[in-house]
C-alpha atoms as an extended CHARMM CRD file, in Angstrom:
* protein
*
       221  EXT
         1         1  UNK       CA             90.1860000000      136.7910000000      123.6020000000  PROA      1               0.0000000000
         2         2  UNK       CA             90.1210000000      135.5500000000      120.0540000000  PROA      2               0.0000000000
         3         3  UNK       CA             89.4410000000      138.2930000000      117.4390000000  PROA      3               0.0000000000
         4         4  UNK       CA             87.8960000000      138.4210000000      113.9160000000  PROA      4               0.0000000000
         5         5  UNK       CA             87.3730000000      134.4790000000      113.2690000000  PROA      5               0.0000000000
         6         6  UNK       CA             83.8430000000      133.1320000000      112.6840000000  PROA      6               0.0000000000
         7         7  UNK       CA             81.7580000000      130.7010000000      114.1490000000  PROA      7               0.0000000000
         8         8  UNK       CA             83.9140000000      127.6480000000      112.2380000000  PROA      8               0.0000000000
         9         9  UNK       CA             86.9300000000      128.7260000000      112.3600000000  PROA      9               0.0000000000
        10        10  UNK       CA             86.5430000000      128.5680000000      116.6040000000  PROA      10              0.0000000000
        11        11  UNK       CA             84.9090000000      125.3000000000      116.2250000000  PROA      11              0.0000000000
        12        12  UNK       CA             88.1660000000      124.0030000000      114.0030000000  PROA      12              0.0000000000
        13        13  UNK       CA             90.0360000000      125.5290000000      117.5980000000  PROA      13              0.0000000000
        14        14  UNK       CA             88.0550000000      123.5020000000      119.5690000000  PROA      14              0.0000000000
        15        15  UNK       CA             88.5040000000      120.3320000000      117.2200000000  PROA      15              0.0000000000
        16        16  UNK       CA             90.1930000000      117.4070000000      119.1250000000  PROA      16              0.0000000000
        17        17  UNK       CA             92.1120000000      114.4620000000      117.6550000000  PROA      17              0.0000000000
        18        18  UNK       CA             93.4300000000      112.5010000000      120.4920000000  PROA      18              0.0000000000
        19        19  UNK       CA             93.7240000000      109.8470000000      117.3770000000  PROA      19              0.0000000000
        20        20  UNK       CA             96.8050000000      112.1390000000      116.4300000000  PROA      20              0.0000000000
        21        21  UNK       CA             98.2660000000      112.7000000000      120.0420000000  PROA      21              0.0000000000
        22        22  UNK       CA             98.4160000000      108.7440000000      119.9740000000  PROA      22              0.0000000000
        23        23  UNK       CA            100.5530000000      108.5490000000      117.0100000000  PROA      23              0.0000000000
        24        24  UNK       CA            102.8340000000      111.1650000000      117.8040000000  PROA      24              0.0000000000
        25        25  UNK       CA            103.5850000000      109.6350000000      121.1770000000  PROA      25              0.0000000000
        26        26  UNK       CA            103.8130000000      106.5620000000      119.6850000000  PROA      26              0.0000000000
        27        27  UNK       CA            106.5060000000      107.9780000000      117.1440000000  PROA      27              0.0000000000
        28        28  UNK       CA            108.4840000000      109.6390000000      119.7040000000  PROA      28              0.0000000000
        29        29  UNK       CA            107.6040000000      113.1000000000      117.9850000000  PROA      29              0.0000000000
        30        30  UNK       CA            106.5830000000      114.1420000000      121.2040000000  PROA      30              0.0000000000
        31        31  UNK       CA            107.4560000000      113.5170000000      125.3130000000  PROA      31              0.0000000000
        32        32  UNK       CA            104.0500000000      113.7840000000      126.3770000000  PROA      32              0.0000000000
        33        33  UNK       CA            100.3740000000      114.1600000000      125.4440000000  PROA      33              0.0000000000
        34        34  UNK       CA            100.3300000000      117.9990000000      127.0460000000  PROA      34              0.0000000000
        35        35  UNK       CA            103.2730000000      118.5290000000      124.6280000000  PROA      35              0.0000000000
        36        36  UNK       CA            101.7650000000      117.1730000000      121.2510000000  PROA      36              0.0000000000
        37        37  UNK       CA             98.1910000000      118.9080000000      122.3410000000  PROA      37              0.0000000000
        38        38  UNK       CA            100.1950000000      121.8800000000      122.6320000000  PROA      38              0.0000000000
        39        39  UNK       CA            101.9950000000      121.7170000000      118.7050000000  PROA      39              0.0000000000
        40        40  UNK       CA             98.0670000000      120.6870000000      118.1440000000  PROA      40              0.0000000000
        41        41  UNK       CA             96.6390000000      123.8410000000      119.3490000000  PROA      41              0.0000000000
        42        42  UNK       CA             99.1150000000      125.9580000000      117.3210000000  PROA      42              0.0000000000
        43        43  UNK       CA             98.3380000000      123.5360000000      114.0350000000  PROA      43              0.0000000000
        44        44  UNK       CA             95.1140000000      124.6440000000      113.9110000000  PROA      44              0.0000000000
        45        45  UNK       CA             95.6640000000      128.0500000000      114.8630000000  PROA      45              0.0000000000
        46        46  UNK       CA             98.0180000000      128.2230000000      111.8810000000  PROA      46              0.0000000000
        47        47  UNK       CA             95.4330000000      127.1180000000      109.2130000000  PROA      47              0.0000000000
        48        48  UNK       CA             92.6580000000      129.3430000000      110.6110000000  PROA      48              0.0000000000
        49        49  UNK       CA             95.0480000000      132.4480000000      110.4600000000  PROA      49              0.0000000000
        50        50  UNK       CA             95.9570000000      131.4970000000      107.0830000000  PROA      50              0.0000000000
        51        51  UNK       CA             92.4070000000      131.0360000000      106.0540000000  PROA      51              0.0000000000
        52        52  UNK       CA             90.9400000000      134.1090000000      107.2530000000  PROA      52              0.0000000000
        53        53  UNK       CA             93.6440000000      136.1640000000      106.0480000000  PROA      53              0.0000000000
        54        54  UNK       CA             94.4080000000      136.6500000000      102.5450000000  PROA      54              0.0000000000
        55        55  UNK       CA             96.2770000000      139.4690000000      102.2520000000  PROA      55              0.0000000000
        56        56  UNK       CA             99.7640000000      138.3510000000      102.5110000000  PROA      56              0.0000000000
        57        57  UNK       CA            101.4820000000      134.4690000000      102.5640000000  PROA      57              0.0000000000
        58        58  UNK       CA            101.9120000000      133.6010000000      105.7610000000  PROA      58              0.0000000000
        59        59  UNK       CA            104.9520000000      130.7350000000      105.9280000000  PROA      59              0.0000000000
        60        60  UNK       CA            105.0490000000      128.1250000000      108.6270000000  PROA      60              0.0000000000
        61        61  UNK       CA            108.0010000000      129.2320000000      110.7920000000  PROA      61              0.0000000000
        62        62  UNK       CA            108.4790000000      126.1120000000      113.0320000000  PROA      62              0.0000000000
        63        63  UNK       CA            109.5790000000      122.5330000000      111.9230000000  PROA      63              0.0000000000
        64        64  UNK       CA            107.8510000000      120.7510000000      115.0270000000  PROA      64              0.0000000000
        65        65  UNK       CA            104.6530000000      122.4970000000      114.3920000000  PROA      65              0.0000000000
        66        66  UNK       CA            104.9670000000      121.8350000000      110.3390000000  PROA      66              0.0000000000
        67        67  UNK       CA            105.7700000000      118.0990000000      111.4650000000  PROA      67              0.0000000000
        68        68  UNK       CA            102.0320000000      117.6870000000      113.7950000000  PROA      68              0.0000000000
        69        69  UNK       CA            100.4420000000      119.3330000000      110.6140000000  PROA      69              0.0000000000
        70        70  UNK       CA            102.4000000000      116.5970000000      108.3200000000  PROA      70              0.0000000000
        71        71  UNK       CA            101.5070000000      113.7500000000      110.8080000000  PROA      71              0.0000000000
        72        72  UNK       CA             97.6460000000      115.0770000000      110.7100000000  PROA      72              0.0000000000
        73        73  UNK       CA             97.0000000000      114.7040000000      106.8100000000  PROA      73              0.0000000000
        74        74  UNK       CA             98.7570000000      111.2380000000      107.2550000000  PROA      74              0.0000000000
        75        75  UNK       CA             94.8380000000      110.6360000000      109.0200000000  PROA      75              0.0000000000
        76        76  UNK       CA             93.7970000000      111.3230000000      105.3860000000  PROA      76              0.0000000000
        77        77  UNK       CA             89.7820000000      110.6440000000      105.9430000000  PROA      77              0.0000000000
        78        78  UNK       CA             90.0550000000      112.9690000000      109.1490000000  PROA      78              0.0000000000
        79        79  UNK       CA             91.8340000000      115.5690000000      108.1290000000  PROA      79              0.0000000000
        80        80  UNK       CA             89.8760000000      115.8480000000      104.2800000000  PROA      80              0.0000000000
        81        81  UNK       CA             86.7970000000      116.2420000000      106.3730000000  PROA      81              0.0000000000
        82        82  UNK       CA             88.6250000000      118.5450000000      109.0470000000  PROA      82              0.0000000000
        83        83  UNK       CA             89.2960000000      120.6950000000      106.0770000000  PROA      83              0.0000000000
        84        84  UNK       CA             85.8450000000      120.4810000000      104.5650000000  PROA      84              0.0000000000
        85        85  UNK       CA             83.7140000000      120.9610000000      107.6960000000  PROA      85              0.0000000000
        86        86  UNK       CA             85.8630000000      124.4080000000      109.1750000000  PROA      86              0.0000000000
        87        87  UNK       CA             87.2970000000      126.1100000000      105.7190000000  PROA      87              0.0000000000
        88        88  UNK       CA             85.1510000000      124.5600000000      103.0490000000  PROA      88              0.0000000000
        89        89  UNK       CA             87.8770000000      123.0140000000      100.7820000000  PROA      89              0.0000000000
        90        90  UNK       CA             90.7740000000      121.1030000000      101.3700000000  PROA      90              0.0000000000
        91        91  UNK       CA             93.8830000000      123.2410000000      102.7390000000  PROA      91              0.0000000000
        92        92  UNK       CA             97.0680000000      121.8610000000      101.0760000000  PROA      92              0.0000000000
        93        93  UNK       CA            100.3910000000      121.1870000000      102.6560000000  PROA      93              0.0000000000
        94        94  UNK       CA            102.3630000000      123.3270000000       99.8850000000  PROA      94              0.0000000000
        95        95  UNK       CA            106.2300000000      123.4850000000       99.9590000000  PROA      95              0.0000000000
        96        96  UNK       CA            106.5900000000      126.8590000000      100.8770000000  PROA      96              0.0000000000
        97        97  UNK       CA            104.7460000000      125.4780000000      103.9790000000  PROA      97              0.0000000000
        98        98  UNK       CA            102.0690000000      127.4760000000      103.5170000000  PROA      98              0.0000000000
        99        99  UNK       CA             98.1310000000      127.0020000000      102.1350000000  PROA      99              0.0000000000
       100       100  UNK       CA             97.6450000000      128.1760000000       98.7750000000  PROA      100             0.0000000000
       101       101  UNK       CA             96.1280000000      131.9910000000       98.3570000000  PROA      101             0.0000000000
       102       102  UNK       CA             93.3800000000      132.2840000000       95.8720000000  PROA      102             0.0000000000
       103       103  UNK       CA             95.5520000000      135.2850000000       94.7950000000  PROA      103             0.0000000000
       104       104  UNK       CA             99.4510000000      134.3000000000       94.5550000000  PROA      104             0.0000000000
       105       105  UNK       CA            100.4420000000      136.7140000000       92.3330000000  PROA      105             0.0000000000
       106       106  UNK       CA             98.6490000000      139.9010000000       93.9870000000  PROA      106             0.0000000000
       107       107  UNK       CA            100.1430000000      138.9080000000       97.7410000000  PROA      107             0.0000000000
       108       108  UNK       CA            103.4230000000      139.4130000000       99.6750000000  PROA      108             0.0000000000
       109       109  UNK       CA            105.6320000000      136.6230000000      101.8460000000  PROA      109             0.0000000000
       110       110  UNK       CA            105.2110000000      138.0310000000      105.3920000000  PROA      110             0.0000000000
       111       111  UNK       CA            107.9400000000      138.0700000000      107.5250000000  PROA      111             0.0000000000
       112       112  UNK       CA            108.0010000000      136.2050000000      110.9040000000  PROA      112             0.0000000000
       113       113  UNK       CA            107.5370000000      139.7590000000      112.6960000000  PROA      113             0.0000000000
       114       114  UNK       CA            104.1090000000      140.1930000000      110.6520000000  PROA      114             0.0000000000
       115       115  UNK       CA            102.7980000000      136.6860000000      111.3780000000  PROA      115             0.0000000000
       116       116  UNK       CA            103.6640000000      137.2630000000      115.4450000000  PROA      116             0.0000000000
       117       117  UNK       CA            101.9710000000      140.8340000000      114.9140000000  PROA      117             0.0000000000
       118       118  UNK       CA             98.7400000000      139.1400000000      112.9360000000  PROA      118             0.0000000000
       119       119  UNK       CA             98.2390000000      136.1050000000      115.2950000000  PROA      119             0.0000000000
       120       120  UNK       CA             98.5100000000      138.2740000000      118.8390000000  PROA      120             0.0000000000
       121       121  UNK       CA             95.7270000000      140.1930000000      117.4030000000  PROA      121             0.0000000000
       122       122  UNK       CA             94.2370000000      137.3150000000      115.7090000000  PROA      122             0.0000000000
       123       123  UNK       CA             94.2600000000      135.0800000000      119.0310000000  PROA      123             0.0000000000
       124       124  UNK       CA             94.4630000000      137.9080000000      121.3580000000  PROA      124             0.0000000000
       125       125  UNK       CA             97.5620000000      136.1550000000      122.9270000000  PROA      125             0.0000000000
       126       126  UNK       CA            101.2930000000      136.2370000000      122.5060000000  PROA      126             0.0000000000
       127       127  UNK       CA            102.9970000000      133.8890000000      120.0150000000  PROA      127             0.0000000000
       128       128  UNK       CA            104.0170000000      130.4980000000      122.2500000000  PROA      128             0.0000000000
       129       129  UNK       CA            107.6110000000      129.7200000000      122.6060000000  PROA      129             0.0000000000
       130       130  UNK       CA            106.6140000000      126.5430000000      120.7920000000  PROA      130             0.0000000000
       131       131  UNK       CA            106.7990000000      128.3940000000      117.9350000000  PROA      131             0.0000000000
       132       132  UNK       CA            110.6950000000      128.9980000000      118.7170000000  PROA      132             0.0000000000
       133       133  UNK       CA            112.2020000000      126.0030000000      117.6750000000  PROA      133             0.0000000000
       134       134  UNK       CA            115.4500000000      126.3980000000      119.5770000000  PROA      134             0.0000000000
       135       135  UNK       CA            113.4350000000      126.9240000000      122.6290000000  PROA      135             0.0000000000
       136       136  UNK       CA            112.6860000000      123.3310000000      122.1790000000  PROA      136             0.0000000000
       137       137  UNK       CA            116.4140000000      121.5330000000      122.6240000000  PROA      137             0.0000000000
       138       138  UNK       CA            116.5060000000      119.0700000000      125.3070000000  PROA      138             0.0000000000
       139       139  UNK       CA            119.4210000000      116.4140000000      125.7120000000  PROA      139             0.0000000000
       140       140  UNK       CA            116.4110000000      113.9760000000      124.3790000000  PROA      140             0.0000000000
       141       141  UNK       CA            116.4840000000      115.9020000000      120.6670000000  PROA      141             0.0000000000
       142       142  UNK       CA            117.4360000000      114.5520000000      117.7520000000  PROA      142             0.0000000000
       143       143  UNK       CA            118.8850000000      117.4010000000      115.1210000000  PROA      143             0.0000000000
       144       144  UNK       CA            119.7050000000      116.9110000000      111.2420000000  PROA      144             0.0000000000
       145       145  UNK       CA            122.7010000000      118.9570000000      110.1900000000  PROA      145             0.0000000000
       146       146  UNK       CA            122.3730000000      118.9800000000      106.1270000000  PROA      146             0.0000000000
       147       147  UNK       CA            126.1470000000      121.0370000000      106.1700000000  PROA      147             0.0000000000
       148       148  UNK       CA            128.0450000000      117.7440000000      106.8040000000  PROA      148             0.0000000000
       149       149  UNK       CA            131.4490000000      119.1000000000      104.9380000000  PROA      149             0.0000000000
       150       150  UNK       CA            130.5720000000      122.1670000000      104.4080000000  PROA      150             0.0000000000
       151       151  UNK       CA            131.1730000000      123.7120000000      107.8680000000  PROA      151             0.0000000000
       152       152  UNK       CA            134.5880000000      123.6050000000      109.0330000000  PROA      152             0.0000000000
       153       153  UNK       CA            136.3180000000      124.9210000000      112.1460000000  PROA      153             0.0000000000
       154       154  UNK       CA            139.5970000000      127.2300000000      112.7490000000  PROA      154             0.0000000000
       155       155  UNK       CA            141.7100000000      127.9230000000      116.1410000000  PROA      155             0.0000000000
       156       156  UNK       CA            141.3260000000      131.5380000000      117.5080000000  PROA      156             0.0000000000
       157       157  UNK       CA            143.7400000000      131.4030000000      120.5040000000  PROA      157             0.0000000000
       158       158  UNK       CA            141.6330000000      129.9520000000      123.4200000000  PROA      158             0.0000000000
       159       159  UNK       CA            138.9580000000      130.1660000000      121.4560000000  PROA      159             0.0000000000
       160       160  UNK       CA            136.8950000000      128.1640000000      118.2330000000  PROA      160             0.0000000000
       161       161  UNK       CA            135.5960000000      129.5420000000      115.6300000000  PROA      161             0.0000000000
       162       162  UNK       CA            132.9290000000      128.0050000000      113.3870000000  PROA      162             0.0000000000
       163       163  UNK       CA            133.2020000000      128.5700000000      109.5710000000  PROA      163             0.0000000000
       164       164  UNK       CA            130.8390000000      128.7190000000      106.4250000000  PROA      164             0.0000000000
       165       165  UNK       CA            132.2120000000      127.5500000000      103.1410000000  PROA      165             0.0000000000
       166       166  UNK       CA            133.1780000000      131.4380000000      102.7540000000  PROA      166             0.0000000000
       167       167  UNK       CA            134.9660000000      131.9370000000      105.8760000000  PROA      167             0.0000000000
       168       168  UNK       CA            132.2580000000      133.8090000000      107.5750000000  PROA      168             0.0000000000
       169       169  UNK       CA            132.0760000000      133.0330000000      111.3860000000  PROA      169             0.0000000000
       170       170  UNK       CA            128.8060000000      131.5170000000      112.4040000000  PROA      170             0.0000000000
       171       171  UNK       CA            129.7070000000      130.7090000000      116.2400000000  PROA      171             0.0000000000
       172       172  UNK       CA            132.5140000000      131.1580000000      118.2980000000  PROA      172             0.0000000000
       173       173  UNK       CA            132.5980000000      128.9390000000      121.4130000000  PROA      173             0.0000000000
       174       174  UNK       CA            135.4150000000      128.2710000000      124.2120000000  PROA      174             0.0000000000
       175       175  UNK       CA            137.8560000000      125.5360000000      123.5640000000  PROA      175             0.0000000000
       176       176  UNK       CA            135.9410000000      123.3080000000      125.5930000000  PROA      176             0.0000000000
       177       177  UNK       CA            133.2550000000      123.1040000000      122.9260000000  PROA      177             0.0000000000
       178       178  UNK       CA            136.1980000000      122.1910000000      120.3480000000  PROA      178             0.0000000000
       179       179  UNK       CA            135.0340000000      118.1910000000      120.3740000000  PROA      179             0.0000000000
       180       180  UNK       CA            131.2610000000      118.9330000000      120.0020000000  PROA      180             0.0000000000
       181       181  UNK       CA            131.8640000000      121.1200000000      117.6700000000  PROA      181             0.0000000000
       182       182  UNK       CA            134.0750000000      118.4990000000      114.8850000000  PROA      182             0.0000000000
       183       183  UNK       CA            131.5960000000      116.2410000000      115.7950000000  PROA      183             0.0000000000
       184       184  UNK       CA            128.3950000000      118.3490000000      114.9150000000  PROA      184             0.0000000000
       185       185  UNK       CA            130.6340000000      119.0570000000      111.5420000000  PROA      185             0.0000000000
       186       186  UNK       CA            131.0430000000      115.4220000000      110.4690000000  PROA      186             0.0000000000
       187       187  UNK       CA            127.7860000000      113.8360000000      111.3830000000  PROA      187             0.0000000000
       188       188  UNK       CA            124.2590000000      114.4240000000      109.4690000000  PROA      188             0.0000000000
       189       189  UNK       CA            121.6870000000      113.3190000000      112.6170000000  PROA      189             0.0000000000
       190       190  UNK       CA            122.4060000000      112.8130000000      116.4920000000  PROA      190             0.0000000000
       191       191  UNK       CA            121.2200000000      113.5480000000      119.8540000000  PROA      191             0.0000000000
       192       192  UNK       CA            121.5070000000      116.3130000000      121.6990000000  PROA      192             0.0000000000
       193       193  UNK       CA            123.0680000000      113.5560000000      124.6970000000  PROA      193             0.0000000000
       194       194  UNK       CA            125.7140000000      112.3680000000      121.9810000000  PROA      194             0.0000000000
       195       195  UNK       CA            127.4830000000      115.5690000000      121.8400000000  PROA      195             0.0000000000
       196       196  UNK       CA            131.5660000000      114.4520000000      122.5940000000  PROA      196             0.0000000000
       197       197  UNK       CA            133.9790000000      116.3720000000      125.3230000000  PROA      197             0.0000000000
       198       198  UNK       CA            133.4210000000      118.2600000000      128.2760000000  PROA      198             0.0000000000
       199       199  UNK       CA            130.4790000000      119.4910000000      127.8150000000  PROA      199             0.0000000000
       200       200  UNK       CA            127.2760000000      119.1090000000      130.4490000000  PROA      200             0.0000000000
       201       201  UNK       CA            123.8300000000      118.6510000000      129.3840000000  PROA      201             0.0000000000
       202       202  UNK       CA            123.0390000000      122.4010000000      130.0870000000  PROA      202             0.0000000000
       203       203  UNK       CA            125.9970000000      123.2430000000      127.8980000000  PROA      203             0.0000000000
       204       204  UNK       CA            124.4820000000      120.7300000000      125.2670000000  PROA      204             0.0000000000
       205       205  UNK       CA            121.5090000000      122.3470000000      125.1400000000  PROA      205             0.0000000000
       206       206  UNK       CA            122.7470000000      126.1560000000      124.9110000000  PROA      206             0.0000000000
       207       207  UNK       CA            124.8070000000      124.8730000000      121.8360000000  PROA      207             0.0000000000
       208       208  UNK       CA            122.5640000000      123.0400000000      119.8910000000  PROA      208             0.0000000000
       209       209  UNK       CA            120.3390000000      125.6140000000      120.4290000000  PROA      209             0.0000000000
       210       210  UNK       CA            122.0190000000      128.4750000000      119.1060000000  PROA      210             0.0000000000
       211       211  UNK       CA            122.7870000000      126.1700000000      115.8670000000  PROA      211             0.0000000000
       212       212  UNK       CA            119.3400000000      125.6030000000      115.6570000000  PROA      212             0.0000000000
       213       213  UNK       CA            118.4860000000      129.7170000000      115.7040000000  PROA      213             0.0000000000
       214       214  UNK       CA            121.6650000000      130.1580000000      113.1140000000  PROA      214             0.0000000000
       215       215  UNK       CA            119.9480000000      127.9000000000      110.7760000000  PROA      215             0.0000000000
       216       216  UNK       CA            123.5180000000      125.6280000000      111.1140000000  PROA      216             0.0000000000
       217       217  UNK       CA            120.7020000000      122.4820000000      112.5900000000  PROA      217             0.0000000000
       218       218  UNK       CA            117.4700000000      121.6290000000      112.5500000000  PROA      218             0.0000000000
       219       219  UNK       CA            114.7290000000      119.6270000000      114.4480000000  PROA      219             0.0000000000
       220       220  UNK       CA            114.0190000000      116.2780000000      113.4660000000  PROA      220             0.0000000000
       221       221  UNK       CA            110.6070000000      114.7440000000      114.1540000000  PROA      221             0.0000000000
């Protein structure tokens, strides 16, 4: 059940752009069509809760979903008019990853908790895992690691600890993970499949994953 959106901002739901699905196939952004429609969906749902509700700044919390939006202004005629048909006025791709408020100074950041609370009662639906990046991690993914020499790691008996700059622990993994580990520490993009040492893919996974939820990686497009 969708809750306190007008007649436009349903029909910007309801928009399609199978123009858009077609390019992020074609870039490998996506696996499959049902997959990009999905990151889609949650596009548009983004700018219509950001649009009907001033009262706070609502951030984009997910790099895939950020990345469709990106991909859709590159369709500059389509999305202008997008934009002008459903909100009136174009709706900017700001770097705080979020549409500019009409009153900056007078509104708050909202925390991820608040934007799960305001779209469940916005869309009448729980917030998607899409919106989870880490959720996301398949041996297909590539990740970006912008720490290269900053992270090291340090022996803990049968264990391996991973290291800020400071010393503070961010992960501490069984020996096995040693390999994939110095490897994630010296290189700045890979796949999820390149990961060195004993590893399986379901190990993979469950690794880069929790990097991705530390902050330590993040998803490429």
């Amino acid at each position: 059940m969708r809750r306190h959106l007008s007649d436009q901002h349903i029909k910007a739901l309801n928009y399609e752009a199978p123009f858009l699905i077609e390019k992020l196939l074609k870039d490998h952004i996506v696996d499959t069509a049902s997959e990009g429609q999905a990151l889609f969906d949650e596009v548009k749902k983004y700018l219509v809760l950001v649009r009907s509700d001033r009262t706070n700044i609502w951030l984009m919390h997910s790099l895939r979903i950020d990345e469709v939006w990106h991909q859709f202004i590159l369709f500059t005629t389509e999305y202008m008019d997008f934009c002008q048909r459903f909100f009136g006025n174009y709706v900017p791709h700001s770097p705080s990853n979020a549409p500019e408020s009409d009153n900056i100074d007078s509104t708050e950041v909202a925390s991820f908790e608040l934007f799960t609370l305001r779209y469940e009662e916005v869309f009448g639906c729980p917030l998607p895992s899409v919106w989870h990046d880490e959720r996301s991690i398949t041996t297909r993914r590539r990740v970006l690691n912008d720490g290269v020499g900053v992270l090291r790691l340090r022996d803990n008996g049968t264990n391996v600890d991973l290291l800020t700059v400071t010393g503070d622990v961010v992960l501490s993994v069984n020996d096995l993970a040693r390999d994939a580990l110095q490897f994630i520490t010296q290189t700045n993009a890979f796949y999820v499949r390149e990961l060195p040492g004993g590893l399986n893919d379901e190990e993979k996974v469950a690794l880069v994953a929790t990097l991705v939820e530390c902050s330590v990686l993040r998803l490429a497009a």
